[in-house]
Kinemage of the C-alpha trace (Angstrom):
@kinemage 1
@onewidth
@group {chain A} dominant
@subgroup {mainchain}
@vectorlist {calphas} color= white
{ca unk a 1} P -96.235 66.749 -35.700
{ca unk a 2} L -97.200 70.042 -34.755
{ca unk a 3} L -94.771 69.884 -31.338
{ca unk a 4} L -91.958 68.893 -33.083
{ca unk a 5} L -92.057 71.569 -35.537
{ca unk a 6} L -92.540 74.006 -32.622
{ca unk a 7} L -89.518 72.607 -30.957
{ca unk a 8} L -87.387 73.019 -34.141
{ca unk a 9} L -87.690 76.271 -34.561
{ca unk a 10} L -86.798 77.035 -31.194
{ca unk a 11} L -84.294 74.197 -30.752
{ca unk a 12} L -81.453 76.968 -30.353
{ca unk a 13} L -82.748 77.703 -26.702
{ca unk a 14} L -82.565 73.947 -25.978
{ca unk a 15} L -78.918 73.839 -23.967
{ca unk a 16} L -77.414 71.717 -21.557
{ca unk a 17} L -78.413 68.573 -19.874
{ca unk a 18} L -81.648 68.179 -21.256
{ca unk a 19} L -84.889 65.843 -20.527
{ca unk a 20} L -87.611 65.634 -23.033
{ca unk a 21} L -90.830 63.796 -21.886
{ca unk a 22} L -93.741 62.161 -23.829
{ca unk a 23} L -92.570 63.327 -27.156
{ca unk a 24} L -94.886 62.637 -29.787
{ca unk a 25} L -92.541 61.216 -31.968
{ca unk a 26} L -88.839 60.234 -32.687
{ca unk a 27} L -88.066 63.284 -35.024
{ca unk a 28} L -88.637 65.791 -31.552
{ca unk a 29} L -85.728 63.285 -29.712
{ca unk a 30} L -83.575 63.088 -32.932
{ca unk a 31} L -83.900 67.153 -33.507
{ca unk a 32} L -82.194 67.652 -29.894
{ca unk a 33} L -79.689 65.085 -30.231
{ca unk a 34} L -78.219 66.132 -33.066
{ca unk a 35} L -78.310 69.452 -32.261
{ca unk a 36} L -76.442 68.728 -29.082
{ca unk a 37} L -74.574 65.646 -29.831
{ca unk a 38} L -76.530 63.132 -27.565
{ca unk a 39} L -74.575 63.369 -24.651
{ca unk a 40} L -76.878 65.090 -22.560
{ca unk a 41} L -80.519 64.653 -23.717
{ca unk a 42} L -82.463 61.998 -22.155
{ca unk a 43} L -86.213 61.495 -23.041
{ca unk a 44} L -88.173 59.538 -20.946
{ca unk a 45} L -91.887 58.287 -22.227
{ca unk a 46} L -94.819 56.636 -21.642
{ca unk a 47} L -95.448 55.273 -25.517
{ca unk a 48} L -93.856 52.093 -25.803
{ca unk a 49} L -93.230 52.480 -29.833
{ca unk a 50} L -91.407 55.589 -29.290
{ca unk a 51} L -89.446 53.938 -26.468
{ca unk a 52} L -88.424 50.778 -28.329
{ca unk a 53} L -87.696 53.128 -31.341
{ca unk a 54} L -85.136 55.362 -29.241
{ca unk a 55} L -83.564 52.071 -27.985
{ca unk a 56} L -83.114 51.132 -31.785
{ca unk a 57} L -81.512 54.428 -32.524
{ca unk a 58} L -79.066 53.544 -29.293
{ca unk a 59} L -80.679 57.454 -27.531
{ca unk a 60} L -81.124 57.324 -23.792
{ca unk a 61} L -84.380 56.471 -22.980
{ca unk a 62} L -86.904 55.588 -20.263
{ca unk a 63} L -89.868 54.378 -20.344
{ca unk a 64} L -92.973 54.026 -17.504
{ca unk a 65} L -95.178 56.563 -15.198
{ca unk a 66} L -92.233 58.741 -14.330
{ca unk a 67} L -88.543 59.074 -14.602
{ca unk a 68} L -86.887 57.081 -11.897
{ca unk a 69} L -83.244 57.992 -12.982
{ca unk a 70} L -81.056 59.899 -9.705
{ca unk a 71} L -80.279 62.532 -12.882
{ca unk a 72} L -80.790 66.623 -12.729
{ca unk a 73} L -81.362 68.761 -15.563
{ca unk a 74} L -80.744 72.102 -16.609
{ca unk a 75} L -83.953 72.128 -18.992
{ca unk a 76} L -86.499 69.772 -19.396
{ca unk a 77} L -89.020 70.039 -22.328
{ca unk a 78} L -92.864 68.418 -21.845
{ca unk a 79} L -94.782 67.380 -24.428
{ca unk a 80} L -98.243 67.925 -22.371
{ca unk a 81} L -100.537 65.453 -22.331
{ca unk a 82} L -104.350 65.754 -22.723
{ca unk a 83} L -105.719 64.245 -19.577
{ca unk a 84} L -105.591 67.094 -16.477
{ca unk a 85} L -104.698 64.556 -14.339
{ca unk a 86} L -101.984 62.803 -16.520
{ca unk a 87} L -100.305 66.887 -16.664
{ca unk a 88} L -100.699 67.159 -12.811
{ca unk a 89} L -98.988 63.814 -12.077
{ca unk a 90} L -95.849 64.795 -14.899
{ca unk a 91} L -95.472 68.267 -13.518
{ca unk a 92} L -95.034 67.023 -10.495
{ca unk a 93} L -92.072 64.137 -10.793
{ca unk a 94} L -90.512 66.716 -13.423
{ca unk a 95} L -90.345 69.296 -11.157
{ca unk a 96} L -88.115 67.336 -8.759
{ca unk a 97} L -85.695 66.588 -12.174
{ca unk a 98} L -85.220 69.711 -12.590
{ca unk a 99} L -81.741 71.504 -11.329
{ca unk a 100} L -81.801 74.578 -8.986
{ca unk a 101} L -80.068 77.590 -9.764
{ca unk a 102} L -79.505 78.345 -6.025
C-alpha cells in the first residue's frame, strides 16, 4: 500500500511511544514494531481484519470509534480516512492522545 511504503521510508523519524491509527494494513504496524521492538507502538483501528490480525501477531491493538486507552504518546501516526467527517471525528480523540511538551 501506498501509506505503508511512505511510512517506511520515513520510519527513522518514528520514536518513542508511538500510536498508529487506521493503518491500511498489517505490514505499516509490523514496519514500526520491529523497528522499535514493540514495546511502545500501539495501533488502534476501525477494520476488524486488521484488528484480529494484530491480535494473531500478539501487537497491541484496539479496535472501535476511538481509542479509549488512559495512554499518552509522544507521536501518533494517522492513516487519514476518506470521509471529512470520519477525519474530523479522529483528529479530534487523537489530539487528546497526544503528550504535551509543556
Amino acid at each position: 500500500h501506498p501509506s505503508t511504503q511512505l511510512l517506511v521510508r520515513n520510519i527513522e523519524h518514528i520514536t518513542g511511544t508511538v500510536l498508529l491509527v487506521s493503518p491500511p494494513e498489517l505490514a505499516a504496524v509490523a514496519a514500526v514494531v520491529s523497528t522499535s521492538g514493540g514495546k511502545n507502538v500501539w495501533t488502534h483501528t476501525t477494520d476488524y481484519g486488521i484488528y484480529t490480525e494484530a491480535l494473531s501477531e500478539k501487537y497491541q491493538v484496539s479496535f472501535g470509534t476511538h481509542f479509549v486507552g488512559k495512554q499518552k504518546f509522544t507521536q501518533i501516526v494517522v492513516f487519514l480516512p476518506k470521509s471529512d467527517a470520519e477525519i474530523e471525528m479522529t483528529l479530534h480523540w487523537v489530539s487528546e492522545k497526544l503528550e504535551s511538551n509543556s
